[in-house]
C-alpha positions, 0 to 999 in steps of 0.5 A: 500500500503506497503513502497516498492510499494509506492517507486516504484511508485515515481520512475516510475513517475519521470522516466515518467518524465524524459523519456518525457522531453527526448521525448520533446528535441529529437522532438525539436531536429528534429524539430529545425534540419531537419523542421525548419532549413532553418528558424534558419539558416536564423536567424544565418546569420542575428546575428552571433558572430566571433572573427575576426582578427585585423591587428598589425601595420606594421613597418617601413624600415629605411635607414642608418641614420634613415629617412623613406624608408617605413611606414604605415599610418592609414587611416580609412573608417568611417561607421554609423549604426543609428538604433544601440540600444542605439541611441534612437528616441528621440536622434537621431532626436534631434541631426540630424539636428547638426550632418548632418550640421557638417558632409557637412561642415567639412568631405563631402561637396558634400551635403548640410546640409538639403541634408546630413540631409535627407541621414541620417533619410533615412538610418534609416527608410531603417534600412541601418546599415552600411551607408557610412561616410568617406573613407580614413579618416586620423586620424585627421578626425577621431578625430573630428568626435567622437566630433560631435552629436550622435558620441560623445556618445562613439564607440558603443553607439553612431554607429560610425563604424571604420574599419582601413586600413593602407596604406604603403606609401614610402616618397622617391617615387621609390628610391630603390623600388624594394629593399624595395619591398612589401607584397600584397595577392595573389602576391609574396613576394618582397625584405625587406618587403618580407624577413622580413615579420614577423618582420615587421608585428608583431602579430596580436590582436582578436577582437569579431564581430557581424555580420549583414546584409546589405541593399543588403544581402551582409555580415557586420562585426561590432565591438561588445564591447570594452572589447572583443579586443586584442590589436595586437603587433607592428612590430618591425622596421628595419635600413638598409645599404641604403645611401639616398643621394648615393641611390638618386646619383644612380639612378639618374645617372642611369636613365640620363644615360639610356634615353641618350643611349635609353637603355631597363633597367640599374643597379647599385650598390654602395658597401661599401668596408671595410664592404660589406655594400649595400649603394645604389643599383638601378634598371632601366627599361623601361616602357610605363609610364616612368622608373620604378623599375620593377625587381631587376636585380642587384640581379636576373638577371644573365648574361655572364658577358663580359670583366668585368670578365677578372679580374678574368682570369688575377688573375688565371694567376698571382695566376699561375705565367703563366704570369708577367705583363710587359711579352709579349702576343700575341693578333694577331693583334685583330683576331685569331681562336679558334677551329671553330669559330673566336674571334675579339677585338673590334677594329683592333690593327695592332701589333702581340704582347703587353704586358700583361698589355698593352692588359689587359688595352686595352681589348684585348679578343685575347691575355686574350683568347689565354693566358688562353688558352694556359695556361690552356687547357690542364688543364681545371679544374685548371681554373675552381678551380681558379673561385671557389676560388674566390668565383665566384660560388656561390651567396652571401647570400644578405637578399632578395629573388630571387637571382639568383645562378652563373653558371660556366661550369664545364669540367667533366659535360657533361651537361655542353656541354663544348667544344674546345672554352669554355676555351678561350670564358669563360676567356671573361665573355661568356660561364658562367653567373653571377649576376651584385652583385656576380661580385661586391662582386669580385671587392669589394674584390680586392679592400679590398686587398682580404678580401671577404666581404658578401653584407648586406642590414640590420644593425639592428632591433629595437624594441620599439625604442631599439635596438633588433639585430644588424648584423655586416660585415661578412667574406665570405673569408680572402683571395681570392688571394696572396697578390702579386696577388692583388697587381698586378691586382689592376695596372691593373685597375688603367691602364685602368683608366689612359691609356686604354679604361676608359682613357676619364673617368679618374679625374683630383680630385681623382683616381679610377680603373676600368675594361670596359665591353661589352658583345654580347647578343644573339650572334647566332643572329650577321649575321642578325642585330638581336644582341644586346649588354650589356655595363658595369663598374665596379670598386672602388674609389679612387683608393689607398685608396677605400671606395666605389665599384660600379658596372653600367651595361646598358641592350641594348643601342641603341644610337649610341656606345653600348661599357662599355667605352662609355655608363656605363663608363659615368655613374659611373664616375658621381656615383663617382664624387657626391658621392665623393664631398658629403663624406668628409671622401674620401677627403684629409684633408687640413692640413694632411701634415707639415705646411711649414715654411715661406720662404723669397720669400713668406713673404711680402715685401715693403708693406705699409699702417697703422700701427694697420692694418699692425699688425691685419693682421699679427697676424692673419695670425700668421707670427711673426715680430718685431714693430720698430715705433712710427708713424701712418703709417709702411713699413714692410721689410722682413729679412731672415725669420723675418718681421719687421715694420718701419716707414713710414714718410707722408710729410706734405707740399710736395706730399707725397710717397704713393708707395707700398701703397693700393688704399684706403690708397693712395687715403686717404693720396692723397685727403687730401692734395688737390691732384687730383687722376686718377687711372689704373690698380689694386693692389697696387701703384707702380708708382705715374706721381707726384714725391714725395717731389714736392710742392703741388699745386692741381695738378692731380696725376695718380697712376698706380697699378699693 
């Protein structure tokens, strides 16, 4: 055989070779795929490796002074699987008997230790691999457990399965509920929780799992070792603008107000005026288990406004100079005609015509409507481009979702289905809808002398303690009217308050302004009783120099009176008055004003008593005086503004002259001499029934005080 043969026949070999092994692979191939594949894959669903992902832990939502309005907490369901590899025959039953005694005594008491003993071999011999310790575990419990028995060998050697599951608790209960809001699956996201989502929830971390099936065929993930865990990424925290103590006033009032006016639900919102800051907002509503926050009205429910928005008709006049504010208007003794239909104020007024201001404070809608009309309809869109200006058409841009876009009717649409007494109707606050927030931001406006400011929730986020981002107040608009404007429109508020429909709301301790609302709701329905009605304030406190804004509207009161004066009114004057005597920035200093100097009317005079004490008190009331005395008793004598003290002789063997003097020293100089005292009146003595310089002799001497 040559070379070349003998090397053909080495390559036709190996080529066999290969060309088998290919055969065997392509049948074990086929076999593995299409004859025993119901087999493997039965094996894969009973040992499978997954990465799985594990949830970061969520931050904290944070109130304007650092308390918590929401955190997670770490709660754990505790799970054993006793036929784990390393837990050995030899272990597990030397430690049984300890482990089922600690497990009945300190985490589940409903078994006895025999009982939890025979729990516990049951699952072995059952090969239950995924028995049920603890649910809810708090990290506490936790703890211990990872010191019993078989526990203690470790996460994996010793079985213990902990499957976390954070649990979102707000420590306030429902304050500010909806506001806070929630991240749920399968539902919507609401509020901070919802518009911050990402922020909040951080970056989730991996985790290899090993899955197992469990006594009943149902799918078990377990961890698979600790080297195969990413560790997620916290959520950073986020500090909003929320005042606890106002947020908890708020709501409060609220809810007193609601269950008092038997009302269907309430808002109200406190709004910083100088930075647009959201200190408390509140959402009301009337359930079968009592008030709860069901639904953000404040920023999701637009509606026609009512009375509330006359502000806004008063400042396009005055921007016009259609109208002056002592000028005459005419309001038709409360009843005039507009086309087909007839406007009423709200109570009969037997006077043709008042002035500007006077109808404004009294909510006339005839004389608002008839001005604007008059003023206006031959020009409709001027009107409208003053709403504009004013920024009453478009939302504010708040941090959470749902709010809900103004609606003002434009002239020139004809969807807008304007009509011969859309003007006069929109100049009341109906024929348009607007948000109770968007119609705070207006009044908050005003009260920042026409700085529109943007409504904010969130201040800043935090990072690990640092801050991260801070957000600051935001200009919507320098100004929305001239100065003068504001100016004249700030005394109309401060007239409703102090002569018109809020004149029973108004504060003998502070000043505010304000404007009252009612508005019909469903209207078409008044002729059959069907009609309800929307009550409502808004305004800012104190009144000359503003801190606050708040806004009450109270959704179908049927208590009697369903007015803005009677039944939102009530509810902001309490805001205010808490939030008032709780921010001591709002109140006066005491000594803001030049100290007065003495006056001779007002210093003491003819006062008698001891000397060291005459002069402590002096000094310590800071008032200068002159020391004329070498005994142990003073009168002080006032000269033009000076005190002087001069002695006080005590006679020592005559009744002496206590005039002048209080009780305690009369009483002291009296009795020891022997005199009996009878005492009347209060003050100090001004008249003694024994003379002075009579002997004494025991009498009894009465002292009248005064």
């Amino acid at each position: 055989m040559n070379v070349k043969n003998e090397i053909l026949i080495r390559i036709y070999v190996v080529l066999s070779v290969i060309i088998l092994f290919a055969l065997i692979i392509l049948f074990q191939t086929i076999n593995i795929t299409v004859f025993d594949r119901s087999e493997w894959l039965k094996k894969a669903e009973n040992f499978h490796f997954a990465k799985k992902e594990i949830i970061a832990e969520r931050g904290n939502i944070l109130s304007e002074d650092g308390s918590l309005l929401a955190t997670s907490l770490p709660y754990y369901d505790i799970r054993f699987d006793p036929l784990t590899p390393s837990i050995s025959e030899e272990l597990f039953y030397n430690n049984v008997d300890s482990l089922a005694y600690l497990l009945a005594n300190k985490i589940d008491n409903s078994y006895t230790p025999g009982g939890y003993r025979d729990r516990l071999i049951d699952a072995r011999k059952r090969g239950d691999r995924y028995l049920l310790i603890k649910k809810n575990a708090s990290h506490v419990e936790l703890e211990l457990l990872k010191t019993f028995p078989i526990f203690n060998k470790g996460r994996y050697k010793g079985g213990l399965i902990v499957e976390k599951r954070p649990k979102r608790k707000r420590p306030f209960g429902i304050l500010a509920h909806r506001t806070i809001g929630y991240v749920r699956d399968g539902a919507k996201k609401v509020g901070l929780e919802g518009r911050y989502d990402k922020i909040l929830g951080g970056e989730a971390g991996t985790q290899l799992m090993r899955k197992i099936k469990g006594l009943n065929g149902e799918t078990i993930w377990i961890p698979a070792n600790d080297l195969s865990a990413m560790s997620p990424i916290e959520g950073k925290d986020i500090r909003t603008t929320i005042d606890i103590n106002l947020q908890d006033i708020t709501e409060q009032a609220l809810i007193r107000g609601l269950q008092r006016n038997n009302a269907q639900w309430g808002t109200a919102i406190i709004m910083e005026v100088e930075t647009g800051a959201i200190r408390s907002i509140a959402n009301v509503t009337k359930t079968e288990d009592g008030w709860w926050e069901t639904y953000n009205h404040a920023v999701g429910t637009k509606m026609d406004p009512g009375s509330t928005f006359k502000l806004a008709s008063a400042m396009a006049l005055l921007e016009d100079k259609a109208i002056d504010l002592d000028d005459t208007v005419k309001i038709f003794q409360g009843k005039h005609q507009f086309y087909d239909q007839e406007m009423v104020d709200a109570s009969y007024n037997p006077i043709e015509e008042t002035s500007f201001r006077k109808a404004f404070e009294i909510s006339s809608n005839v004389g608002i409507a008839y001005l604007v009309d008059e003023t206006y309809k031959g020009n409709k869109e001027k009107f409208v481009n003053h709403l504009k200006s004013f920024n009453l058409d478009l939302p504010t841009g708040i941090e959470i979702d749902g709010e809900e876009a103004p609606y003002i009717k434009n002239p020139n649409k004809a969807e807008d289905n304007w009509s011969g007494i859309t003007l006069p109707w929109m100049s009341i606050g109906y024929e348009l809808e607007i948000t109770p927030l968007q119609l705070a931001t207006f009044y908050n406006a005003v009260a920042n002398d026409g700085k529109m400011m943007k409504p904010y929730l969130v201040q800043e986020i935090i990072n690990d303690g640092k801050n991260d981002k801070i957000f600051k107040p935001t200009v919507i608009k320098e100004r929305i009217a001239k100065p003068s404007t504001i100016k004249q429109v700030k005394e109309l508020l401060e007239g409703v308050v102090e002569n018109g429909t809020a004149k029973k709301l108004k504060s003998d301790i502070y000043e505010f302004a304000g404007k009252t609302g009612t508005a019909q709701v469903n209207y078409s329905l008044r002729r059959s009783g069907g009609m309800k009605h929307r009550a409502s304030f808004a305004g800012y406190f104190p009144a000359k120099d503003p801190v606050y804004t708040c806004i009450v509207v109270v959704n179908d009161p049927k208590n009697g009176s369903f007015y803005g004066g009677d039944v939102a009114g009530p509810i902001f004057r309490e805001i205010a008055d808490k939030a008032y005597a709780s921010k001591i920035n709002m109140q006066p200093p005491m000594n803001q004003e030049t100290k007065p100097g003495w006056r001779t009317y007002a210093l003491p005079d003819l006062d008698v008593g001891q000397k060291d004490e005459m002069a402590f008190i002096l000094q310590k009331l800071d008032i200068p005086f002159s020391d004329n005395t070498d005994g142990n008793w003073t009168i002080i004598r006032s000269g033009a503004d000076t005190l002087s003290m001069k002695n006080r002789q005590i006679a020592q063997e005559v009744v002496p002259n206590v005039l002048g003097m209080g009780l305690r020293d009369a009483l002291f100089i009296l009795e020891n001499k022997g005199l009996k005292v009878t005492v009347s009146g209060l003050g100090k003595v001004k008249k003694q029934s024994v003379p002075a310089g009579r002997r004494i002799k025991g009498q009894t001497i009465h002292l009248t005080l005064s």
